[in-house]
C-alpha distance (Angstrom), angle and dihedral (degrees) to the residues before:
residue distance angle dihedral
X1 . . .
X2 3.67 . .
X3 3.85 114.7 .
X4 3.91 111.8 -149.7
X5 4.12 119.3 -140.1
X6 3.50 111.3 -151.3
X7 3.97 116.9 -160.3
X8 4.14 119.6 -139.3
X9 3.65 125.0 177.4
X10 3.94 106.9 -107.1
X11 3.99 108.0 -142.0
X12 4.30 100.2 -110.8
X13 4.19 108.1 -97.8
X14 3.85 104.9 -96.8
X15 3.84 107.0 -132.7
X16 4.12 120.8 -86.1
X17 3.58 114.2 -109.4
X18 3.49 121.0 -51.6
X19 4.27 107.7 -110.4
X20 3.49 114.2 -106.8
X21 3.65 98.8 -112.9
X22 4.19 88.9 -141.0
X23 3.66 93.1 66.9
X24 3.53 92.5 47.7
X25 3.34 83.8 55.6
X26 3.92 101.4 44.0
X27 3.99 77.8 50.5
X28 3.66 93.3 56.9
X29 3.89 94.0 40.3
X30 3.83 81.9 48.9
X31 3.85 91.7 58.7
X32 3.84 92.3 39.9
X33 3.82 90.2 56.5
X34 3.97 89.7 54.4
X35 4.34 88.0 57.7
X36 3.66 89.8 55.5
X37 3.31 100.0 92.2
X38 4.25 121.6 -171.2
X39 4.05 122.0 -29.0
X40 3.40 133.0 173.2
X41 4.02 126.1 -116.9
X42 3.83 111.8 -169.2
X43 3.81 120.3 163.8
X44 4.34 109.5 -108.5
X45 3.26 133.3 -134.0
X46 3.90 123.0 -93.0
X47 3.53 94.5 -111.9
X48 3.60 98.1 53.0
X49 3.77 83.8 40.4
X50 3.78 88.1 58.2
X51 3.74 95.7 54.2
X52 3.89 95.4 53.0
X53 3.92 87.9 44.7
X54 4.24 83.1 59.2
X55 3.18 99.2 38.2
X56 3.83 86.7 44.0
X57 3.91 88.0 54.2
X58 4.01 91.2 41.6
X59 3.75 87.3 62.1
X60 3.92 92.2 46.7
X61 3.51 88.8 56.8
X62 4.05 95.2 43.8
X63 4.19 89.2 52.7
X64 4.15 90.4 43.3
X65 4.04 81.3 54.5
X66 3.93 101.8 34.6
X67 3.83 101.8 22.5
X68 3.64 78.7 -140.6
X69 3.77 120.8 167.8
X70 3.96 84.2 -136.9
X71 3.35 99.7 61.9
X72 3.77 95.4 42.5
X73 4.09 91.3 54.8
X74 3.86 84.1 45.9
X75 3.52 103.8 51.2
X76 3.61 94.7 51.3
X77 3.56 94.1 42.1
X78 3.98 88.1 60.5
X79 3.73 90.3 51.5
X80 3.50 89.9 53.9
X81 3.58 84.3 50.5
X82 3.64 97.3 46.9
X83 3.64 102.0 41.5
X84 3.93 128.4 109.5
X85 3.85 117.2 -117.2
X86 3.57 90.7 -96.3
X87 3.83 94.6 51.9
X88 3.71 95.6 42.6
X89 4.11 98.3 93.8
X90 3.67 94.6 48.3
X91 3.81 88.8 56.9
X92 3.73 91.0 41.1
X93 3.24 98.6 65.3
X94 3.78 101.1 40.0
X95 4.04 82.3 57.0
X96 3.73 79.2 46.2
X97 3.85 95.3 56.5
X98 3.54 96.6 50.7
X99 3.84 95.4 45.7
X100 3.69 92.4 45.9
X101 4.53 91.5 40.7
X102 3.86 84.7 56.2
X103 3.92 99.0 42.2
X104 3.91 86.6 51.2
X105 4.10 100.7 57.9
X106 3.77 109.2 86.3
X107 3.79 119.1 -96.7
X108 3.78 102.7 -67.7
X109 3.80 96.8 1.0
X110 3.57 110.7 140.1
């Protein structure tokens, strides 16, 4: 008995699902985190507190002028800087948000 192939056309496989480009990028922040290695957190004085919370609020002002991505980065990065223990994670992760909004755009999307 002679079995008989018959040939169709298949329809060609549509891609998968595009990645969402912000879990690559939790991955890669992921992988960053493991290179960090040890650092040292230790409370600061209030005067040295007080100069990051100016210089925090001198970059607030310079990105309300300029818009610039500079003085947004800046700004929070002071406040991080500036903040008491219990403040710290709230201005983590708004440092966070900006650094991980700008690492998500394409390269020179803007």
């Amino acid at each position: 008995m002679e079995t008989e192939t018959v040939e169709t056309e298949q329809a060609p496989k549509k891609g998968g699902r595009r990645p969402d480009p912000m879990t690559q990028l939790i991955a890669d922040v992921k992988a960053a985190i493991k290179n960090l290695g040890e650092y040292e957190v230790t409370e600061i004085n209030d005067q040295l507190r007080q100069g990051h919370d100016r210089r925090a609020a001198a970059w607030s002002n310079e990105y309300r002028k300029s818009g610039r991505l500079d003085g947004l980065i800046l700004g929070y990065a002071f406040e991080v800087l500036s903040s008491y223990e219990h403040e710290r994670r709230h201005a983590l992760v708004q440092l966070a948000a900006v650094a991980l909004n700008e690492a998500a755009r394409p390269d020179g999307a803007r």
